[in-house]
C-alpha positions as CSV (number, residue, x, y, z in Angstrom):
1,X,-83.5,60.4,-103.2
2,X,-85.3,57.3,-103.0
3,X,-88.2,58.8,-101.9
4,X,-88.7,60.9,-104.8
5,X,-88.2,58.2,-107.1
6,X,-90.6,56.6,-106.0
7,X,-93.1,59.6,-105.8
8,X,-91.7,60.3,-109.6
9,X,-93.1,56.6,-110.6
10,X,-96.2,57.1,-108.5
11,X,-97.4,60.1,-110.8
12,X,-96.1,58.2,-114.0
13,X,-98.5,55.4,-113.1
14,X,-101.1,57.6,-112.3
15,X,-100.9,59.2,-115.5
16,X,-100.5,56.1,-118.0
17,X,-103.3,54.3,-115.8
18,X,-105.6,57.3,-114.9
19,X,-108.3,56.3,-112.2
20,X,-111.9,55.8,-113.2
21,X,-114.3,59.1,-113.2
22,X,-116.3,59.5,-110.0
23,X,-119.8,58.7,-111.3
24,X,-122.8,61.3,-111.5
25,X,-126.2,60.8,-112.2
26,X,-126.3,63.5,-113.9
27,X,-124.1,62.5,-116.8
28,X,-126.7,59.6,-117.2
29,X,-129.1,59.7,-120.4
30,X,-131.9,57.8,-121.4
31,X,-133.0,56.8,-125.1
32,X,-136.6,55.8,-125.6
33,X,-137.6,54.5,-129.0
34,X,-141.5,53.5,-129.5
35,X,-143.4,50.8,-131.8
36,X,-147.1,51.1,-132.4
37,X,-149.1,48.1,-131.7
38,X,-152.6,47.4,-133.6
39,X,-154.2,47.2,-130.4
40,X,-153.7,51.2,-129.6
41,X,-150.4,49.8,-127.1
42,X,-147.1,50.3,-127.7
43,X,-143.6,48.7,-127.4
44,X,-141.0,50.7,-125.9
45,X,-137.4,50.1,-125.9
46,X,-135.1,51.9,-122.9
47,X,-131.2,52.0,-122.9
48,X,-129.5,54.0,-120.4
49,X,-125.9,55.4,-121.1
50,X,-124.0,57.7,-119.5
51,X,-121.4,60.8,-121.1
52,X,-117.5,60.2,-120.7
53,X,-117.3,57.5,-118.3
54,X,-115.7,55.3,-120.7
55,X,-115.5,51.4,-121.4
56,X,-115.9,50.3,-118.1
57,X,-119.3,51.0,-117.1
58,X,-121.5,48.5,-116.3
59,X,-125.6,49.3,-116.8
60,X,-128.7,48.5,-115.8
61,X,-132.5,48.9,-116.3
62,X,-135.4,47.7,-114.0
63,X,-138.7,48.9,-114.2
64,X,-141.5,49.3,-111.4
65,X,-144.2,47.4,-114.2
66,X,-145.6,44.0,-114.7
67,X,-144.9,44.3,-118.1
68,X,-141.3,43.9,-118.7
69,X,-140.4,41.7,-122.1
70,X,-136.7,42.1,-122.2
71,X,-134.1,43.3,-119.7
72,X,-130.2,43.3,-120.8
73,X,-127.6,45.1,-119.6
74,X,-128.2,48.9,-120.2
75,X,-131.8,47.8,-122.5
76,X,-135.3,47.4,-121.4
77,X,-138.3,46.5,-123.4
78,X,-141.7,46.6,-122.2
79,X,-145.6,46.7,-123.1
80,X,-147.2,49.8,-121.9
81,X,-150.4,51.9,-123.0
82,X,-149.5,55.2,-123.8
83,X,-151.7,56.8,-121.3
84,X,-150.3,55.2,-118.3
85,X,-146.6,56.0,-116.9
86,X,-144.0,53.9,-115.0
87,X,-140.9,54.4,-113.8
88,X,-137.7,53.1,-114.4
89,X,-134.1,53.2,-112.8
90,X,-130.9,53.1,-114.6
91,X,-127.9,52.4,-112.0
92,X,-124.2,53.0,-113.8
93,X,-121.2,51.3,-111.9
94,X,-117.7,51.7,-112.9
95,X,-114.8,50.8,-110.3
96,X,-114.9,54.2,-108.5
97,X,-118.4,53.7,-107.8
98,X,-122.1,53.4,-109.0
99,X,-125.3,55.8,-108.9
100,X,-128.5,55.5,-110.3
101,X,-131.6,57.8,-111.0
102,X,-135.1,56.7,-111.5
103,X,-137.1,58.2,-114.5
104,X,-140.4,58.8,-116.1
105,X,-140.9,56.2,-119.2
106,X,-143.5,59.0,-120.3
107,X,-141.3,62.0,-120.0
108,X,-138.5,60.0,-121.0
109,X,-140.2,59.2,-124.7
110,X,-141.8,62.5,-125.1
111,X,-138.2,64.1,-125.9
112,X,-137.8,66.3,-129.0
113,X,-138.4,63.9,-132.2
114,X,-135.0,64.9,-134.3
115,X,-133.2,63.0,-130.9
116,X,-135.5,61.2,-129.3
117,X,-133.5,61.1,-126.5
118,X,-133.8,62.5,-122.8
119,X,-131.5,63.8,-120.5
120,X,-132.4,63.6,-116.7
């Protein structure tokens, strides 16, 4: 009797404190937004997020390019001409675990314009 009870509570825990979803990189999505400069260059602005892993995600962005102006959490702004391409890696970790998946800046920003957003 006791051992049911106790296997009763277990699944009553369980479900009022669910555990934390297995992370995929595949849930992760990009958003690249662009600014012009006069000088034919162009800010870029990065933020990783990922689909349905809730509030306890922790992000973030590094890039493989010398020209890195702002990294934060799941941002990234950097200087690049248009013609050239970097990469960058987003890595997600939540309590059950992290991933990450390394991206084309280029690709990333030349997503349809009505989202301007990427999914990799």
């Amino acid at each position: 009797m006791k051992r049911k009870m106790v296997g009763w509570l277990w699944v009553v825990a369980l479900a009022l404190c669910p555990l934390p979803e297995l992370l995929s990189a595949s849930h992760l999505v990009i958003q690249c937004e662009k600014a012009p400069l006069n000088d034919g260059n162009e800010t870029v602005k990065l933020a990783c997020s990922a689909r349905n892993w809730g509030n306890d995600v922790e992000y973030s962005l590094a890039s493989d390019s010398k020209t890195e102006l702002f990294s934060s959490g799941n941002s990234l702004l950097i200087w690049r001409n248009p013609q050239d391409d970097l990469n960058v890696s987003c890595t997600a970790t939540n309590p059950a675990g992290s991933t990450s998946k390394t991206f084309s800046v280029k690709k990333a920003c030349e997503a349809p314009l009505e989202t301007d957003t990427a999914v990799w």
